[in-house]
N, C-alpha and C positions, 0 to 999 in steps of 0.2 A: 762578473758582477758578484759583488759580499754582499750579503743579508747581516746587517747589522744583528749584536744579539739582544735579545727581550730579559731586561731589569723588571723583576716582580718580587712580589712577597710571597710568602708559602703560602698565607691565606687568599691572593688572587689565583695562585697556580691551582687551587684544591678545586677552583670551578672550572679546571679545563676538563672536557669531558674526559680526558685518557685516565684523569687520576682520580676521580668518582668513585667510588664503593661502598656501599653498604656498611655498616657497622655491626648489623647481624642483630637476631634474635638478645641475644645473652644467651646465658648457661644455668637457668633455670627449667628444670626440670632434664628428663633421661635424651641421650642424644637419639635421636630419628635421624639424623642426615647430614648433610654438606652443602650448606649454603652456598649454589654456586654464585652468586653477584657478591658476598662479604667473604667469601674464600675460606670461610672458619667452619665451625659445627654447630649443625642448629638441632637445639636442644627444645623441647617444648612438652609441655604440659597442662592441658586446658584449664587446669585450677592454678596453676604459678602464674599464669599468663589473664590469668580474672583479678588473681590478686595483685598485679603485676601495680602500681600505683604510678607507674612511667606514661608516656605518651605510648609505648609500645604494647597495651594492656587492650583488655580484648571486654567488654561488657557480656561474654557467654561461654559456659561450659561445650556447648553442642559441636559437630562438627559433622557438616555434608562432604563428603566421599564422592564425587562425581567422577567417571572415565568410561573409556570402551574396555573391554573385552581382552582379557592379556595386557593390559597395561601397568599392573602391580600394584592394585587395589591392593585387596587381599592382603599380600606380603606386606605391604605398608603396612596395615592396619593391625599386624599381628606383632611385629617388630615394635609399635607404641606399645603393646598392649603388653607383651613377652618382658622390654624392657622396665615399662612401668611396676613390676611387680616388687623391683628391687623398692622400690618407693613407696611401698603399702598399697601400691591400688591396684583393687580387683576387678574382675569385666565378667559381666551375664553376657553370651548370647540366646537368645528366648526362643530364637527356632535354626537351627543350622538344619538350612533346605540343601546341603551339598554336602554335608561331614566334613567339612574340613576342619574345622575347629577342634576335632576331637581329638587329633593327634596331638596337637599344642596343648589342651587339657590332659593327657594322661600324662605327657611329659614333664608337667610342671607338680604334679599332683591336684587338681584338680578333678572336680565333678561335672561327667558324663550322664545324662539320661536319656537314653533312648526308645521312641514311640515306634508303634507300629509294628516292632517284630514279636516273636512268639513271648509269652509272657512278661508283655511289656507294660510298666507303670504305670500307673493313671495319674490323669493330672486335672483336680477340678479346680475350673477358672471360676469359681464362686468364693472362692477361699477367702478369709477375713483378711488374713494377715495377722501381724502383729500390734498389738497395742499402741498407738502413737503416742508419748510422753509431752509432757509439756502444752499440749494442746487441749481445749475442752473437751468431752464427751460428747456433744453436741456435735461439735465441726466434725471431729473423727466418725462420727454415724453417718455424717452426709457425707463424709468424702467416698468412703467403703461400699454408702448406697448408689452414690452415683456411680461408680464402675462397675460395680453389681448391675444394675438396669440397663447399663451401656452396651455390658460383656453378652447378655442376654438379647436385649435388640439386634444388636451386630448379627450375631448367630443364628436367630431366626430371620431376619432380611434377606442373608446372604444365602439361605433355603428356600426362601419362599419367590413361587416363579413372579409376584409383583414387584419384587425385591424391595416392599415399603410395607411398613405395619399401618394399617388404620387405626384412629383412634379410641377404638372399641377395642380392638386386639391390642394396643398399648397399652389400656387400662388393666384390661384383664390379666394381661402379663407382669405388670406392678404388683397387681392383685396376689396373683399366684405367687409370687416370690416372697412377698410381707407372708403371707401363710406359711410358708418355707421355711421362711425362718424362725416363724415361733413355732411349730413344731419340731424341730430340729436341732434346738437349742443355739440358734446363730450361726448353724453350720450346714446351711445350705446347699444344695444341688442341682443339678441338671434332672436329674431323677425325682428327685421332692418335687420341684416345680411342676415338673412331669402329673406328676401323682394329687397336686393341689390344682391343677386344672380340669383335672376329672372328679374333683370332688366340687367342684365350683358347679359343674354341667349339674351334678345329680342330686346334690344337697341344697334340697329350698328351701331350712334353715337360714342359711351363708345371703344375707343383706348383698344382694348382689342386682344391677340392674337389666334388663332386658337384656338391650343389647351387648353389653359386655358377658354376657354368662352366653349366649349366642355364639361370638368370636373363641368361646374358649374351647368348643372341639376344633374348629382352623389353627390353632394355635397348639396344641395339643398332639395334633399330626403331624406338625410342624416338626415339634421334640420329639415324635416317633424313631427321626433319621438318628438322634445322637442313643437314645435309648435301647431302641430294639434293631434299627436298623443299620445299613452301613455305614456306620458312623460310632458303632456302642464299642464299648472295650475301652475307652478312650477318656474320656470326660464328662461323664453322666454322674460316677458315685465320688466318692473322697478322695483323696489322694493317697497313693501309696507311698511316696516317697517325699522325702522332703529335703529342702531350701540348706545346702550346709555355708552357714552366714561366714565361716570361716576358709571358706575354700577359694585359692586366688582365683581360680576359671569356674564357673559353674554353666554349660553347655546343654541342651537341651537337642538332641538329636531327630530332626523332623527328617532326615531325607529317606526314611522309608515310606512315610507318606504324602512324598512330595512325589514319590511313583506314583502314586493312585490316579491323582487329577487335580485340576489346578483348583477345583474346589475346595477339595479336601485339604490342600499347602494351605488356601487362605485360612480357613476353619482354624486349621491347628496353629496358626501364627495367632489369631487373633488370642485365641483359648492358653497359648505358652504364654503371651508377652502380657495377660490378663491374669495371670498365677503368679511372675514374676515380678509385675508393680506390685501386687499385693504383698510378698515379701520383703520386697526394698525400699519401699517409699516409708521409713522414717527415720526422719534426719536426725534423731537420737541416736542411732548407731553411732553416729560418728565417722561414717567408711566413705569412701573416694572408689567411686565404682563407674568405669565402662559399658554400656547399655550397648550392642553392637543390635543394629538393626539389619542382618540381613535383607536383599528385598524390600527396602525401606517402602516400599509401593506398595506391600501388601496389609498392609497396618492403616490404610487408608480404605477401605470399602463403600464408610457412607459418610452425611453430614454428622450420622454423634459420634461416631471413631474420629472421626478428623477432629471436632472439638476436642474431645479426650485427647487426643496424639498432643493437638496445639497446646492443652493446659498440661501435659508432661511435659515437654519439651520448656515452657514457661517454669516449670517446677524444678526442674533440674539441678538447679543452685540450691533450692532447696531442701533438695534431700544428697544434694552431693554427689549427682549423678551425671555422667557427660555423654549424653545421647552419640551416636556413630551413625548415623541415617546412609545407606550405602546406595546408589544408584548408577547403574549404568549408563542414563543418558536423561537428560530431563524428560523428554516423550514418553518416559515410562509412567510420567503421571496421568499424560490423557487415558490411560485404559482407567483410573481412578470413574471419570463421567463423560458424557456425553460434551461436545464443545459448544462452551457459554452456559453449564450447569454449574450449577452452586458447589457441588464436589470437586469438581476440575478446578475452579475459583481457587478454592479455601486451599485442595492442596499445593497448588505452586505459592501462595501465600504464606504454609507453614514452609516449604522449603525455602522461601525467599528470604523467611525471617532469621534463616541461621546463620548469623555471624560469621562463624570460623568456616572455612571452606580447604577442601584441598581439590584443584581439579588437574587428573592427568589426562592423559594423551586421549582426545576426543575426535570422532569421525569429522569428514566434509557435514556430512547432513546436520550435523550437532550446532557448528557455530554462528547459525542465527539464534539457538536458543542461549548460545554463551553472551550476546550481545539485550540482545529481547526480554528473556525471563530472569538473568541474572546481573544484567548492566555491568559487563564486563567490558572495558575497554580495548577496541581492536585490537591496536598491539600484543595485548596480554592473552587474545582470542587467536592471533598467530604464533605467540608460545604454547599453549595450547596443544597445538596441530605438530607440531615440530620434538615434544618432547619424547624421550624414550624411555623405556619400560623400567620403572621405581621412580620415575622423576614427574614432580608435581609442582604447580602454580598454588603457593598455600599463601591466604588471606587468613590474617591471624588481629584483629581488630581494623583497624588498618592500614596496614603496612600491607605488602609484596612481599612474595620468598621465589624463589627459583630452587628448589632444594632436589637434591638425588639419595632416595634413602638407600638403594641397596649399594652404594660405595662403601658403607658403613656397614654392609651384611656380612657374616661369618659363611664360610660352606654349613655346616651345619644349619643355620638360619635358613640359608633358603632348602635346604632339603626337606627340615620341619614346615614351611611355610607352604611349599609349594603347592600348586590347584590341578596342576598337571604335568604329566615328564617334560613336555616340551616347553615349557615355560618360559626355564632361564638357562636349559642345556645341561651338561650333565657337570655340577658343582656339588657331587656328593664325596663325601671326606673316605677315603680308604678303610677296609676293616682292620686293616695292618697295622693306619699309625694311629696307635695307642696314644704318641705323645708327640710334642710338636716335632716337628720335624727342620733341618737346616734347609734354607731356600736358596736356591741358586737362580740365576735369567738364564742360566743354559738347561733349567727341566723347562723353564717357558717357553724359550727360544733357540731350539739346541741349535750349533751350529754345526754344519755338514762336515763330515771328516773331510772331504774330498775338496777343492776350491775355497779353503777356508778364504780366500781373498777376496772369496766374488761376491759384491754385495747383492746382487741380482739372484745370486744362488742363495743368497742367505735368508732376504726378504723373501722366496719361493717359499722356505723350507717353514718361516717364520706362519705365512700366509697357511698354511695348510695343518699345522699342529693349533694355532688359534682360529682358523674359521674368519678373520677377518682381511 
């Protein structure tokens, strides 16, 4: 029997599924990877891709980082950030609970600070910042006050065993703080505050009401733990060091206090990432800056961090900032509150809200919440499961990617990048070769002096110098 043959045009054949592909991102912005479904290089940049005016344009700067454990978070996230620099744009991370980041910072020249060991800088989260341009003096007071009274509740909540202020202890902590600051000349403390709520208890001068002068010894012992107690050294008085606006990495080095207790890591994330909006949020700079959220979960403790998180994240574009919220699995938000609590609510809400997505390779247990909390479609819930380590499922407005970033890695790359020796095996560059070297497939593949004919002898030999 003949099978007659099929007369068509190019444009009905382009719908046969065999010939389908992708046309890819473009080539805006620094390359991240290899679009595996468009066969090309996918190139992305969360501001070229806002600005993008295409159907392929994305309405947010932000980007959730979601994977298990060894899957090439990390490495990704440093490879955007490494490459991006050719391009003018800088990255804060506000608390590195691992050090990793710090190798990438000295190698590029950037700025390292690190907390908790022997004379180590202080960093007070009460800091003004800088002046905002272009804006009234009005809006810029209330912006400064509200993360001033936020950074302050947060801190005392997350010490206090009801872990909630009453409205007598909220008062008086307002109280204490506006005193703060006009003693202080605008430059307030953990320590002043300190020192204004003991003059609230004892001075019957100070227009103060019953019960709120009452709350202010509770509240008082509260700021004991950051003043005198385990917790001083740290963020009580001014800052020793400062914000370099010109440095492409500026790092913040928390994993000596990420030893202590998981209290203490929360503490210091909320107190670095409260020092570091204060430096960067104003979009007069003019700069295209990386916000790398380590532990993106830990920046969530109550309902007004969360607000706060939500109206940074909402600001973003506005000061020119591309949040990086990094998470291991979405469950990491239930330890945020109890289930069906207003905190638990609000933060899979902010994480829901962000646009750009990259998710790699996730557990069995994960993919009800890839379907559930993030309305991902099965199919794309079984790429998912199946991808290997650098390769990620990225939603970039929306559109679909399949992309593999470390095809595109240098040895070098993943040696700076790495989280651990076992990571990605041993792809570290020679001390030898100074300069590139000629490549052969016989140092990949050598073949046996012996049986050069045997393919079986070959593929042995092949199998055991690559591990695969």
């Amino acid at each position: 029997m003949a099978v007659p043959p099929h007369r068509a045009t190019t444009n009905d054949l382009a719908a046969i599924y065999p010939f389908v592909a992708d046309r890819g991102i473009g080539t805006r912005g620094p390359i991240l990877g290899v679009d595996k479904n468009a066969d090309a290089l996918f190139c992305f940049s969360p501001w070229e891709a806002y600005n993008d005016s295409t159907e392929r344009g994305t309405f947010s700067t932000n980007i959730l980082v979601l994977g298990a454990y060894r899957a090439g978070k990390s490495g990704t996230v440093k490879c955007m950030v490494s490459r991006g620099l050719a391009w003018g744009y800088q990255a804060v991370v506000p608390s590195d609970s691992k050090g990793e980041w710090t190798a990438l910072a000295d190698n590029v020249g950037g700025l390292t600070i690190r907390l908790g060991g022997p004379a180590a800088p202080r960093l007070n989260p009460l800091d003004r910042g800088p002046m905002r341009q272009g804006i009234a003096e009005s809006e810029d007071e209330a912006i400064v006050r509200q993360r001033r009274v936020t950074t302050l509740v947060q801190l005392l909540e997350m010490v206090s065993p009801s872990k909630t202020l009453t409205p007598a202890e909220h008062s008086v902590l307002v109280l204490a703080l506006e005193l703060a600051i006009e003693t202080t000349n605008d430059r307030p403390t953990l320590r002043a505050v300190h020192h204004e709520l003991g003059r609230i208890m004892k001075d019957q001068t100070l227009e103060v009401e019953r019960k709120p002068r009452e709350a202010a010894e509770d509240i008082r012992l509260l700021l004991n733990r950051f003043v005198t107690g385990d917790l001083s050294g740290l963020f009580e008085d001014e800052s020793t060091v400062e914000f370099d606006e010109d440095a492409p990495i500026v790092v913040v080095d928390t994993s000596e206090l990420f030893q202590r207790s998981e209290l203490v890591a929360q503490i210091a994330q909320v107190c670095t990432t409260s020092w570091v909006q204060a430096v960067i949020s104003d979009r007069n700079a003019r700069r295209q800056r990386y916000l790398i959220r380590e532990e993106g979960w830990r920046d969530m403790t109550s309902v007004q961090s969360l607000q706060m998180y939500q109206q940074w994240l909402k600001l973003s574009r506005h000061y020119g900032i591309a949040n990086i919220v990094i998470l291991h699995k979405m469950g990491d938000l239930d330890a945020v509150g109890p289930e069906g609590s207003q905190e638990r609510s609000l933060a899979y809400s902010v994480v829901q809200d962000i646009e750009n997505k990259f998710i790699f390779r996730v557990n069995h247990q994960e993919q009800r919440n890839l379907r559930d909390k993030l309305n991902l479609p099965e199919t794309h819930v079984a790429i998912a499961r199946q991808l290997q380590k650098g390769e990620f499922l990225g939603y970039v407005g929306k559109f679909a990617y399949v992309v593999d970033c470390f095809s595109t890695s240098t040895p070098e790359e993943f040696e700076l990048f790495k989280t651990d020796d076992a990571m990605m095996g041993d792809r570290t560059v020679p001390e030898s070769a100074t300069e590139p070297q000629p490549f052969s497939m016989d140092e990949l593949w050598p073949v046996p002096e012996t049986e050069t004919n045997d393919v079986a002898g070959w593929l042995s030999a092949a199998r055991e110098t690559t591990g695969v």
